[in-house]
C-alpha positions as CSV (number, residue, x, y, z in Angstrom):
1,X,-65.2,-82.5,52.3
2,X,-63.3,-79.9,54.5
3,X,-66.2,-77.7,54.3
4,X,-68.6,-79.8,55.7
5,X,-66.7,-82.5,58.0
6,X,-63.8,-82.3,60.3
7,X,-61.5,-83.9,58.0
8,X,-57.8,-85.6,58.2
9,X,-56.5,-86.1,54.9
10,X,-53.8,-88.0,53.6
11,X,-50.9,-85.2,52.2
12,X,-49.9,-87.3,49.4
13,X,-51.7,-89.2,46.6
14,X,-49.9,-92.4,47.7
15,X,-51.2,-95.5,49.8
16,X,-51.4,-95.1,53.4
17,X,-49.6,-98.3,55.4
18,X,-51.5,-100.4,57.1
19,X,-50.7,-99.2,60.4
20,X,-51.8,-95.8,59.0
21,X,-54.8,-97.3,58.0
22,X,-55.6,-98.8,61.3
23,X,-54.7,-95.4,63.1
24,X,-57.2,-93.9,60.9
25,X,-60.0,-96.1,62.0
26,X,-59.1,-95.5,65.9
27,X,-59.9,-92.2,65.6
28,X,-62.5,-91.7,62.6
29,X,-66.0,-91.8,62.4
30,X,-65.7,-92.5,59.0
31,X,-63.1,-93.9,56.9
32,X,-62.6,-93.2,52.7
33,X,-60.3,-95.5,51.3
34,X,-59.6,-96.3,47.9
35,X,-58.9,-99.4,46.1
36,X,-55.2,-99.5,47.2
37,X,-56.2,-99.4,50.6
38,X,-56.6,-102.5,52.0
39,X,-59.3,-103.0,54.6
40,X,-59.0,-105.6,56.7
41,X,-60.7,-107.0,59.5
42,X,-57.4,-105.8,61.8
43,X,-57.7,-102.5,60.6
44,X,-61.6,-102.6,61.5
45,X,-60.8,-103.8,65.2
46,X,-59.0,-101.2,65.4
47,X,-62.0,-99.0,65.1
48,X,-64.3,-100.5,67.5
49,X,-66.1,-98.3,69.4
50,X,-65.3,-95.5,66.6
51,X,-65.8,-96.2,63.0
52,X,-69.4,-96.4,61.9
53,X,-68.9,-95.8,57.9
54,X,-66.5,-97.0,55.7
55,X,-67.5,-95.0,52.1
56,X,-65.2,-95.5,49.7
57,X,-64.1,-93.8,47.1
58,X,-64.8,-96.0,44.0
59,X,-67.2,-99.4,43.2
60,X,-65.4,-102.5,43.8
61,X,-65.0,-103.3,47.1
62,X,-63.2,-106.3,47.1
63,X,-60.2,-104.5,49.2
64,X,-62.6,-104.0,52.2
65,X,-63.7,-107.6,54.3
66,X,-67.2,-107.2,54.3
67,X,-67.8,-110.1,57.0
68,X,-65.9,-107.5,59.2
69,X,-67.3,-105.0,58.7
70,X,-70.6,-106.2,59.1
71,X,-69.5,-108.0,61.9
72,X,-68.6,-104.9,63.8
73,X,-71.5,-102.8,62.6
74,X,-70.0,-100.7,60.4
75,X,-71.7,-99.6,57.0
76,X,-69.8,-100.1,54.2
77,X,-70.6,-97.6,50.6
78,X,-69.3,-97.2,47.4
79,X,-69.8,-95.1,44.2
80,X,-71.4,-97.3,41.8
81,X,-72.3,-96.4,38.7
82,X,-70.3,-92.8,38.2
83,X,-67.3,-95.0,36.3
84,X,-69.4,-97.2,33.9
85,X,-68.9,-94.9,31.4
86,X,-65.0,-94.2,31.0
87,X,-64.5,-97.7,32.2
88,X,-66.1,-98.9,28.5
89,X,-64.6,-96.2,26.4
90,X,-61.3,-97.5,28.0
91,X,-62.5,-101.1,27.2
92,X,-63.3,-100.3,23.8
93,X,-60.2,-98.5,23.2
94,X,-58.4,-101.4,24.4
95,X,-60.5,-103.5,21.8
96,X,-59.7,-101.3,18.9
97,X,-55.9,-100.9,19.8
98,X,-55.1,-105.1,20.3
99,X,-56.8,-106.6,16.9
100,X,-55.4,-102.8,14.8
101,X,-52.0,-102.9,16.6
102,X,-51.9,-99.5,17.7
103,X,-49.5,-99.8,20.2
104,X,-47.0,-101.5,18.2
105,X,-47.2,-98.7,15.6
106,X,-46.9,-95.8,18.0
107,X,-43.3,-97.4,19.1
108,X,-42.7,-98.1,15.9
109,X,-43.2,-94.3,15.0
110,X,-40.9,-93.4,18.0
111,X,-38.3,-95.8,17.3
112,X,-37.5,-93.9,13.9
113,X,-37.1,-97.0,12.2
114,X,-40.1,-96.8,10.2
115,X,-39.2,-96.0,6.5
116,X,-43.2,-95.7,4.9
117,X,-46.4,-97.0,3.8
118,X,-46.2,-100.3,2.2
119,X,-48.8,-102.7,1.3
120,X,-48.1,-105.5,4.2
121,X,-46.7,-103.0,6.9
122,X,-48.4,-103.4,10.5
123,X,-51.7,-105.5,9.1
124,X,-54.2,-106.3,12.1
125,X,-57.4,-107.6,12.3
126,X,-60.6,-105.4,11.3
127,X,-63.4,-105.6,14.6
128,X,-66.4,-105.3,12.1
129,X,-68.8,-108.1,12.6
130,X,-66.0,-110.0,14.9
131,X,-68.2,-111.9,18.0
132,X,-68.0,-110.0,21.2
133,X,-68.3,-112.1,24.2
134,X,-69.0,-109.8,27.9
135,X,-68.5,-111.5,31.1
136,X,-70.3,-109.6,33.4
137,X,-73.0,-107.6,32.2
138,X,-74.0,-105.3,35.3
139,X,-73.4,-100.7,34.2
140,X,-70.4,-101.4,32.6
141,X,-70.9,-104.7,30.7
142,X,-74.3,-102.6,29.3
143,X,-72.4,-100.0,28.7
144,X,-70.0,-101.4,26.3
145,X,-72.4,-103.6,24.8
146,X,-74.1,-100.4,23.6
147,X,-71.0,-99.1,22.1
148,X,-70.1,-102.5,20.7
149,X,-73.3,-102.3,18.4
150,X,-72.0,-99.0,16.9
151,X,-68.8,-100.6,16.0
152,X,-71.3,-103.9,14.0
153,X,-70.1,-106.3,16.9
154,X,-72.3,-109.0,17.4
155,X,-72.6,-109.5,21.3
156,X,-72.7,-112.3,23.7
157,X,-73.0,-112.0,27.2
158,X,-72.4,-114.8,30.7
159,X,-74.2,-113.1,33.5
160,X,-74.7,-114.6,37.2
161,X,-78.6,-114.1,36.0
162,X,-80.1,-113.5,32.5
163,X,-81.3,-109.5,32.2
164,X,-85.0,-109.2,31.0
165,X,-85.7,-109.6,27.7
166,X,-86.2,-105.8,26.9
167,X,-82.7,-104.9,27.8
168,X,-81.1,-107.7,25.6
169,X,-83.6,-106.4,22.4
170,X,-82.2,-102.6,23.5
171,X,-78.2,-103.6,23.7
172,X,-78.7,-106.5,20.7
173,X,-77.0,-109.0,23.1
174,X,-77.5,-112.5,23.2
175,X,-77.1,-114.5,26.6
176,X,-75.2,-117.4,27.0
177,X,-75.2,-119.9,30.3
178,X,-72.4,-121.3,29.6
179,X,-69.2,-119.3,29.9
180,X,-67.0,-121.8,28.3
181,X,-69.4,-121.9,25.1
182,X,-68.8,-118.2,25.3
183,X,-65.2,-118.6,25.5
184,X,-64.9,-120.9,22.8
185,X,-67.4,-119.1,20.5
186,X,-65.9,-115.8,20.8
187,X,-63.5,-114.0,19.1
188,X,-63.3,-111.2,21.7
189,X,-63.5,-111.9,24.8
190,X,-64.1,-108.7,27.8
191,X,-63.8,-109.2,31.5
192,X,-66.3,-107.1,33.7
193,X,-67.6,-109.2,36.2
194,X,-66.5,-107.8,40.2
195,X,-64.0,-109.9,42.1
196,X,-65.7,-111.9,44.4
197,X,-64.5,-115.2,45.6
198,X,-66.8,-116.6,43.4
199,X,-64.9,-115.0,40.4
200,X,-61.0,-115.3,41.7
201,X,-59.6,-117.2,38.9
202,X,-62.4,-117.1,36.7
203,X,-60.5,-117.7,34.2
204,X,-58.5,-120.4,35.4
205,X,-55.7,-122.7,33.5
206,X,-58.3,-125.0,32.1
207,X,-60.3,-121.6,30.8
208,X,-58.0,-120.5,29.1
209,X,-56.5,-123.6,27.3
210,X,-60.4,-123.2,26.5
211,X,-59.6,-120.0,23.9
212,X,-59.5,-119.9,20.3
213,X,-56.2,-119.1,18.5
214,X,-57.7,-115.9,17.1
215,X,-59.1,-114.7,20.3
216,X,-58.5,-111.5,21.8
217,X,-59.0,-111.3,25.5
218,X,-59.5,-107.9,27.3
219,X,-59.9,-107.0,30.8
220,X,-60.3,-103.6,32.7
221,X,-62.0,-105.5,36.2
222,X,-59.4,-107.2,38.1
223,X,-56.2,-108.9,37.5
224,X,-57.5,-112.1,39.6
225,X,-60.4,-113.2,38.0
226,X,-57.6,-114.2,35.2
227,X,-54.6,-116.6,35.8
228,X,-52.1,-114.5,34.7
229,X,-49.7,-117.1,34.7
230,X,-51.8,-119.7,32.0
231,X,-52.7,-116.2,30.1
232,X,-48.8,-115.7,29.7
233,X,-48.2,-118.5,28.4
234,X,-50.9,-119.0,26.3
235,X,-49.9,-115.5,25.0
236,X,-46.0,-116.6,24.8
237,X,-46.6,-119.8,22.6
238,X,-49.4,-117.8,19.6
239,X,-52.1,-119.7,21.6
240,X,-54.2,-117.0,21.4
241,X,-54.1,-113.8,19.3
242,X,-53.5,-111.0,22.0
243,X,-54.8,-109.1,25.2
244,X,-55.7,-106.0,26.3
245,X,-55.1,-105.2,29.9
246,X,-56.1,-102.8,32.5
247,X,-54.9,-104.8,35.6
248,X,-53.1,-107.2,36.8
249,X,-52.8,-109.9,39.2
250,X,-50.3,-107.9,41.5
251,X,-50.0,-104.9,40.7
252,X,-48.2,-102.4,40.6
253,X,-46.2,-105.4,40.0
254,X,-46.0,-106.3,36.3
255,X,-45.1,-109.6,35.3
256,X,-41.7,-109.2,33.2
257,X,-42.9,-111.6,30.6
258,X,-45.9,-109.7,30.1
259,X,-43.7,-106.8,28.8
260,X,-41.8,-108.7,26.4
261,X,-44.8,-109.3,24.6
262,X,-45.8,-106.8,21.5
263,X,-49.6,-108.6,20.9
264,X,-50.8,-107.2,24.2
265,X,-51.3,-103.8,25.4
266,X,-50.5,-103.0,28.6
267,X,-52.3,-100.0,30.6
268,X,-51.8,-98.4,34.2
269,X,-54.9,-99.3,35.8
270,X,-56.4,-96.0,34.3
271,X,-60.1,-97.4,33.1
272,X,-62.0,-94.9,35.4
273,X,-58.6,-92.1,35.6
274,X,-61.0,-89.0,34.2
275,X,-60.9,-86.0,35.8
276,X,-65.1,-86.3,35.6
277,X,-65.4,-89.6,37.3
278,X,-62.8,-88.5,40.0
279,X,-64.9,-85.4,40.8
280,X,-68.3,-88.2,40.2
281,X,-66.8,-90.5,42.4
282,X,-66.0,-87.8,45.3
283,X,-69.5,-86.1,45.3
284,X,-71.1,-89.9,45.7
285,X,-69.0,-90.4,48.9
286,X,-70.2,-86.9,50.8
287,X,-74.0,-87.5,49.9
288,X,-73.6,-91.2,51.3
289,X,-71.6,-89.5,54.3
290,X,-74.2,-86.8,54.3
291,X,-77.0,-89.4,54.3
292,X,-75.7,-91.2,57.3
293,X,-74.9,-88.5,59.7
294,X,-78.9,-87.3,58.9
295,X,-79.4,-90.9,60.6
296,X,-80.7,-92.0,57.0
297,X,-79.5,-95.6,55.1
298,X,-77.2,-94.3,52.6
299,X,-77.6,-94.6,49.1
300,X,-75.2,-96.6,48.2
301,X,-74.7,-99.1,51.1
302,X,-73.5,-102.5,49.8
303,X,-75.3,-105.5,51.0
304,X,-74.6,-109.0,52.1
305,X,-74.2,-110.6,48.9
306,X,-73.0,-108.0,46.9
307,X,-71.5,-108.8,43.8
């Protein structure tokens, strides 16, 4: 980026502060935040009359307030698509580690309190032929559906609309309209619908009161499409079997409870942390930059409505 635009970076990989933020967009053409940086429409005002392109540096965009934006004519882009790829090996990682108990075994290792192999040490749950329910299945729902066949998972999918029918033949996945059928009828359960307002608490108290006692419920999205709270205590009381999580509702803030817990596995928001997708991710925001300084819609540009 320093070769081809007059750049101000940040010096540190850390968060700027709002005020920062706002600074930034009084003075910048164009402004590359990431998903800590939050967006919103005061730090857009603060760019009137000088930012024109907010591309950012990753897919969701539920940190930036689109309405804003659009408001004050700026273009908004992300980098769809570059992450789909580590983000399901991550979710399938997570799915192998919950049911197997892999974390629980690797402290165990490290504790030095493990004395041998014996016959009904550390059992789990085998994923072979288990049902696999997706919510969400836009790159990265697809994408683990593919590597779900591989692993003999039957798959389910609850989609905002059905994919064609040539897609569902391809991936082996069965669509369901009704998400709590697919709650009920699964027996893992992985989150990878965006956060929208349609899909903040998602998975609301009543949802999850909803899941099986042998469900395992994963998510890499977003901490808010789940209430963590119900989840915690429906984890706390054996309502349900265990989770896998990427996120969470406030993070970097970790609920205490949640790490008192041994049947969930508990990760640093690391789905798309690959050194590929970092360098993926940074090439998508100079060609959308690129795009709109040659006066050209950029690739990438979300849309009213984008979900």
């Amino acid at each position: 980026m320093t070769e081809l635009f007059d750049v101000e970076l940040s010096a540190e990989d850390i968060a700027p502060t709002r005020e920062q933020l706002a600074a930034f967009a009084g003075r910048c053409e164009v402004l590359v935040p990431t998903i800590t940086d939050h967006v919103d429409a005061d730090v857009i005002d603060a760019g009137r009359g000088t930012l024109k392109l907010i591309a950012n540096f990753g897919n969701g965009v539920d940190h930036i307030d689109l309405k804003a934006a659009r408001a004050a004519g700026v273009i908004v882009t992300n980098t769809p698509g570059v992450l789909s790829e580590d983000t399901a090996d991550m979710t399938m990682a997570l799915i192998l580690s919950v049911p197997r108990r892999l974390a629980e075994g690797e402290k165990l290792v490290r504790s030095g309190s493990w004395t041998g192999w014996s016959p009904g040490s550390m059992l789990g749950h085998r994923i072979n032929g288990k049902k696999l329910g997706i919510i969400g299945m836009g790159r990265i729902g697809q994408a683990v559906a593919r590597r779900a066949r591989a692993f003999d998972l039957s798959v389910s999918y609850h989609n905002r609309h059905r994919l064609p029918a040539v897609v569902e033949e391809t991936l082996g996945a069965r669509y369901e309209p009704d998400l709590d059928r697919l709650l009920i009828d699964s027996d893992i359960v992985s989150i990878h619908c965006p956060h929208t307002p349609e899909t903040d608490n998602l998975i609301d108290a009543r949802r999850v009161a909803l899941l099986p006692p042998h469900l395992y419920l994963i998510n890499t999205a977003r901490g808010t499409i789940i209430d963590e709270a119900a989840l915690i205590a429906a984890l706390e009381r054996g309502q349900i079997a265990g989770a896998g999580l990427d996120v969470f509702a406030h993070e970097p803030a970790i609920d205490p409870r949640l790490l008192s817990l041994d049947n969930v596995v508990l990760l640093p928001h690391m789905g798309s942390a690959t050194f590929e997708g970092r360098a993926a991710m940074g090439e998508r925001v100079i060609a959308n930059i690129r795009a709109w300084l040659d006066g050209h819609r950029p690739r990438d540009q979300v849309l009213e409505g984008w979900a």
